[in-house]
C-alpha positions as CSV (number, residue, x, y, z in Angstrom):
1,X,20.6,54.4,110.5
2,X,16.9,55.0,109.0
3,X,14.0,52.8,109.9
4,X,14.2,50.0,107.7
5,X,16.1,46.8,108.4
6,X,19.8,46.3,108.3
7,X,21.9,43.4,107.0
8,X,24.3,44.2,109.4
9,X,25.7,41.8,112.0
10,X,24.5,44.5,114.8
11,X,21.3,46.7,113.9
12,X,18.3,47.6,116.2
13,X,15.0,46.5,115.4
14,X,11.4,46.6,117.1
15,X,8.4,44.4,118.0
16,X,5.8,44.0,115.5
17,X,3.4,43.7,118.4
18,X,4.3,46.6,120.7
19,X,6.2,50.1,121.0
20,X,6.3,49.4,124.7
21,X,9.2,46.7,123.9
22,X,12.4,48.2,124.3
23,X,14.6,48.7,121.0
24,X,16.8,45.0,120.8
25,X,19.9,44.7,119.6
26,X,20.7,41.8,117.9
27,X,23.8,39.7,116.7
28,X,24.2,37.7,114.1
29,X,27.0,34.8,114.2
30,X,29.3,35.0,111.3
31,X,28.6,31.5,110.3
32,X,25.0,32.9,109.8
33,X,23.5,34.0,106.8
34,X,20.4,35.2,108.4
35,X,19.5,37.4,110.5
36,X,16.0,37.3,112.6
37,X,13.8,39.5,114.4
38,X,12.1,38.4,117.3
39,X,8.1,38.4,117.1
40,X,7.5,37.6,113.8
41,X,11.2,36.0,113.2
42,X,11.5,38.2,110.1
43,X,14.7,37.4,108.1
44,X,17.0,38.3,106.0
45,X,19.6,37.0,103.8
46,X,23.2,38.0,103.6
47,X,25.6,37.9,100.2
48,X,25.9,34.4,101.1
49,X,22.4,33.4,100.1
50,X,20.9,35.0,96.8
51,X,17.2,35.1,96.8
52,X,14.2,37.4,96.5
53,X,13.1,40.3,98.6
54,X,9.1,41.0,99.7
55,X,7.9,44.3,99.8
56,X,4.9,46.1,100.6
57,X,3.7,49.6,102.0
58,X,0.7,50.8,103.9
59,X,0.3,54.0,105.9
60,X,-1.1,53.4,110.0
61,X,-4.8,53.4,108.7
62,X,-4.2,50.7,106.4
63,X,-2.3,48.8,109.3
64,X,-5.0,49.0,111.1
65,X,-7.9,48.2,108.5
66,X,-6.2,45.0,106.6
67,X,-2.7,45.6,107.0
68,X,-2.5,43.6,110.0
69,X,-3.9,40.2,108.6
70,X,-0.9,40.3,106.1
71,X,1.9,40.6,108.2
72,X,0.2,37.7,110.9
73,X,-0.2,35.6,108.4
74,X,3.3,36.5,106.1
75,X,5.6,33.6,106.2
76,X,8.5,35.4,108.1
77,X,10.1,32.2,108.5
78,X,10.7,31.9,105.0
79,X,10.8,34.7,103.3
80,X,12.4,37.9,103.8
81,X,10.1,41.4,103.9
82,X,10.6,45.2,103.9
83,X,7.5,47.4,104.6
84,X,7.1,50.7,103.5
85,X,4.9,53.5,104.6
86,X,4.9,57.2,103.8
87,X,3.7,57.6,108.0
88,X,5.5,56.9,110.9
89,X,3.3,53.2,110.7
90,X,4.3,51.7,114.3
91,X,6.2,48.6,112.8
92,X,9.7,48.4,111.4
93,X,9.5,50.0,107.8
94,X,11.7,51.9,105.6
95,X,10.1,55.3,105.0
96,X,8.9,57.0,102.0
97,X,10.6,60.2,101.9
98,X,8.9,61.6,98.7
99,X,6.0,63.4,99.5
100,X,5.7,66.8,97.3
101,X,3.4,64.6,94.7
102,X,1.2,63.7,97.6
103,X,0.7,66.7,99.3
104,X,0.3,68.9,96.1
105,X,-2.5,66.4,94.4
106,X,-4.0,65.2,97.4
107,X,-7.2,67.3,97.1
108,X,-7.4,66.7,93.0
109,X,-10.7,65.8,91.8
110,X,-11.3,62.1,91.0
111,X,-14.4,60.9,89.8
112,X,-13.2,57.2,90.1
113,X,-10.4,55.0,91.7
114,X,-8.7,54.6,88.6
115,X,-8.0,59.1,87.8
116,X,-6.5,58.7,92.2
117,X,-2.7,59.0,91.1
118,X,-1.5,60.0,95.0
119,X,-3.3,56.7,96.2
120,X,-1.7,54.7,93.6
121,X,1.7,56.3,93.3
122,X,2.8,54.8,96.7
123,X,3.6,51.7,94.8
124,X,5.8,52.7,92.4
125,X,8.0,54.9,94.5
126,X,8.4,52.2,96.9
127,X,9.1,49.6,94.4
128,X,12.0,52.3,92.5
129,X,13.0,52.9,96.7
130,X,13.8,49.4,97.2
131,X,16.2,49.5,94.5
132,X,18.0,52.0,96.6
133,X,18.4,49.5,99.9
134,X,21.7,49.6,101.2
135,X,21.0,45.5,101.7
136,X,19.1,45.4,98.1
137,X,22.9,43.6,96.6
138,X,21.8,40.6,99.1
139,X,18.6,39.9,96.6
140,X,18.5,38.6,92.8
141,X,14.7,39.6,92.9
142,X,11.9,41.7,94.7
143,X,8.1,40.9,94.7
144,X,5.8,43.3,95.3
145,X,2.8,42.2,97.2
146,X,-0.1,44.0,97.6
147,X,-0.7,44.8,101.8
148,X,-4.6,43.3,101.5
149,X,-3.3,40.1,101.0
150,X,-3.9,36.9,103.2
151,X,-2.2,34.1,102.9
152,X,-3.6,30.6,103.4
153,X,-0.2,28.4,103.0
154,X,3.1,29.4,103.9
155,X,4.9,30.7,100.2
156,X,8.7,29.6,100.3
157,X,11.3,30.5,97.9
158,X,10.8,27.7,95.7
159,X,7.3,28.6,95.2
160,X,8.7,31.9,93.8
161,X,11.2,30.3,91.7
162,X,8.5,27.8,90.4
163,X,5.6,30.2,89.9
164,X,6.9,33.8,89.6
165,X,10.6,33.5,88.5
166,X,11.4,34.7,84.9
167,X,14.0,35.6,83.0
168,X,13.3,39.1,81.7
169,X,12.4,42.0,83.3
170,X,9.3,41.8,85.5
171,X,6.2,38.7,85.7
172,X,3.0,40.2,86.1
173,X,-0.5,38.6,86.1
174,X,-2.4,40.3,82.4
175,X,-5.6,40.0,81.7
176,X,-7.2,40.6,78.5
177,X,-9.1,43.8,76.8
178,X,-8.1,44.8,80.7
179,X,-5.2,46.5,82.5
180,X,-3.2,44.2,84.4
181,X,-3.6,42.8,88.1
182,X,-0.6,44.7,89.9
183,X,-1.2,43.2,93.7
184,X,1.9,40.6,92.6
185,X,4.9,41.6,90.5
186,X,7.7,39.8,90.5
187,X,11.3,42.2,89.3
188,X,14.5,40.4,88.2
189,X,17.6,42.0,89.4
190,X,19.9,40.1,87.5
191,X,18.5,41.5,84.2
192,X,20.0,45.3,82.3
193,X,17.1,46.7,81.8
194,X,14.9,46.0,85.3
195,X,16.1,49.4,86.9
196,X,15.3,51.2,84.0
197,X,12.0,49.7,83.7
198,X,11.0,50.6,87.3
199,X,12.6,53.9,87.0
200,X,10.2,55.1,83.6
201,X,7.2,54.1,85.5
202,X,8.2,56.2,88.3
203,X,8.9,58.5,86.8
204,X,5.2,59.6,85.2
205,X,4.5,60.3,88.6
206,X,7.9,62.4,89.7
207,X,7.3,64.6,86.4
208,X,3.4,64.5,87.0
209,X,3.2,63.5,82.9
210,X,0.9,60.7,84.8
211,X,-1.9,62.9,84.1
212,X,-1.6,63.1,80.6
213,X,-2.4,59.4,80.2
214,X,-5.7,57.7,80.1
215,X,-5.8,56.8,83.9
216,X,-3.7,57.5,86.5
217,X,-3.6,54.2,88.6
218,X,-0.2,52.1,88.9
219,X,-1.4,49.1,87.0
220,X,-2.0,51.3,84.0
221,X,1.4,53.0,84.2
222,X,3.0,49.9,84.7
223,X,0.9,48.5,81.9
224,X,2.0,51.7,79.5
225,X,5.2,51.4,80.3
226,X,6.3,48.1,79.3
227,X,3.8,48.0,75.9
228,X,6.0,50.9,75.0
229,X,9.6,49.3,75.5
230,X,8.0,46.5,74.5
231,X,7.3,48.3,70.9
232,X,10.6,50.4,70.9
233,X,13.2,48.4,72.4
234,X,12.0,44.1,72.2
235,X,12.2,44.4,76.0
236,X,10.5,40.9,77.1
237,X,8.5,40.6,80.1
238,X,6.7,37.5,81.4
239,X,2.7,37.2,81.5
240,X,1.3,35.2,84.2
241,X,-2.0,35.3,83.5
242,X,-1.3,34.2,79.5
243,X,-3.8,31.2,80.1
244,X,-6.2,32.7,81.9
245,X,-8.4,34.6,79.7
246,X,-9.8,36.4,83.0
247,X,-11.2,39.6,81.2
248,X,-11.7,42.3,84.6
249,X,-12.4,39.5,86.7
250,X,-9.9,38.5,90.3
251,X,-7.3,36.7,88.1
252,X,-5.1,36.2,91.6
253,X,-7.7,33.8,92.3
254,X,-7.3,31.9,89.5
255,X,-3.6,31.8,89.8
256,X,-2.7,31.7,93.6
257,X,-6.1,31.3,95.5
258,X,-5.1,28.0,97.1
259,X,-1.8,30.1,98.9
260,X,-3.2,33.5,99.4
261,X,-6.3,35.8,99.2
262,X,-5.9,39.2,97.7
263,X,-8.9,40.9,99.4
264,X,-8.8,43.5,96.6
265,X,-11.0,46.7,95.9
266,X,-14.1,46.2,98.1
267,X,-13.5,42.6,99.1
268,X,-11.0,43.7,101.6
269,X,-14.3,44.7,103.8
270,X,-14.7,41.1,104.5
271,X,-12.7,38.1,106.2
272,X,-12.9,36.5,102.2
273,X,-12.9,37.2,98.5
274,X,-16.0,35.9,97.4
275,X,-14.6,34.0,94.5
276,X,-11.8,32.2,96.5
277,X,-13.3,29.1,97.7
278,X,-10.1,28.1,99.5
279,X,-10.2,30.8,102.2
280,X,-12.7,29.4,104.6
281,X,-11.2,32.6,106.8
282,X,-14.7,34.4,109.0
283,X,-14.8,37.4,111.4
């Protein structure tokens, strides 16, 4: 068994909150559909129940700088979530095993965040990974949430369905003249091409042809990616942000600010983003 979760009816799993808690074995009744961890009462669905999958990733110093303030305020009582980490991060996580594009470009020159392709290639190899998650078949969709988020309001399924659900390949949050805000992507399953999708953007950094783009970040890729199939093949994606003509600025804000708090870029050095009036979070 590797270290991410099982939808098994017997699987071990550990305390978010300490390694000194011995490893629990936990049953599930087989008039359940759910299974939960103890803690944070993660859960997750078995073929009974359809729904979407969370995911996220951050290494043991991001744990420790923001990612803790996503998974206390996750809604684990709603919403199922995998965490992945490239590290051996101290809470239940399914590992990134792919590490030859880190280690070899770790020490490249970048003059900015956007040319930092190891930083930003965690994402898409954990997004492609997920697609490979022996409980994936349990889940018509994953959402891919970035791990400086805070939420403010619990998020349920039905907030999904309402506000990031679509019926072609992938919702994401554009902005224009701008690459697109990639801290919330939301992939349909159900639909031919979704795999595909996710497997061409992960693949510019497996083949290292990221550097021959413009900029080397995963929004770009993702961005690249889908304007091309878009242009070859009619592949239809969903625009979240197609009324908010937020050019560069924090267009999560705009969107979701009264639910969550994407502490983004340098605002994640604070309790708040600056521009979300909601959060009345403090240090």
């Amino acid at each position: 068994m590797s270290e991410g979760v099982r939808g098994s009816r017997v699987f071990q799993a550990f305390s978010y909150y300490t390694a000194s808690i011995p490893t629990l074995a936990i049953e599930t009744s087989s008039n359940s559909p759910f299974v939960h961890l103890q803690g944070y009462g993660m859960r997750y669905s078995s073929s009974q129940n359809k729904g979407t999958l969370i995911i996220t990733a951050l290494n043991e110093r991001l744990l420790e700088e923001y990612g803790q303030d996503f998974l206390d305020t996750f809604p684990h009582k709603h919403l199922d979530l995998t965490v992945f980490s490239e590290d051996a991060v101290n809470i239940p996580h399914a590992r990134l095993t792919y590490t030859d594009f880190a280690t070899k470009h770790k020490d490249k020159p970048t003059h900015n965040y956007k040319m930092n392709a190891v930083k930003f290639s965690w994402k898409p190899q954990a997004i492609h990974t997920a697609l490979d998650l022996d409980y994936i078949s349990n889940y018509d969709s994953i959402v891919w949430l970035d791990a400086d988020i805070v939420f403010l309001k619990d998020i349920t399924q039905e907030w999904i369905d309402e506000h990031l659900r679509t019926e072609h390949i992938m919702s994401y949050m554009g902005r224009p003249n701008y690459y697109s805000e990639c801290g919330v992507l939301f992939f349909n399953l159900q639909h031919d091409n979704t795999r595909t999708y996710i497997q061409d953007v992960w693949d510019y950094y497996l083949t290292e042809r990221v550097f021959e783009l413009s900029e080397w970040h995963d929004s770009y890729v993702f961005d690249y990616v889908r304007s091309k199939r878009q242009l070859d093949n009619c592949w239809k994606f969903k625009d979240l942000g197609v009324d908010y003509k937020v050019r560069g600025g924090h267009i999560a804000v705009h969107l979701y600010g009264e639910w969550f708090d994407h502490r983004k870029g340098k605002r994640k050095r604070g309790a708040k983003s600056p521009e979300n009036t909601v959060n009345n979070r403090r240090k």
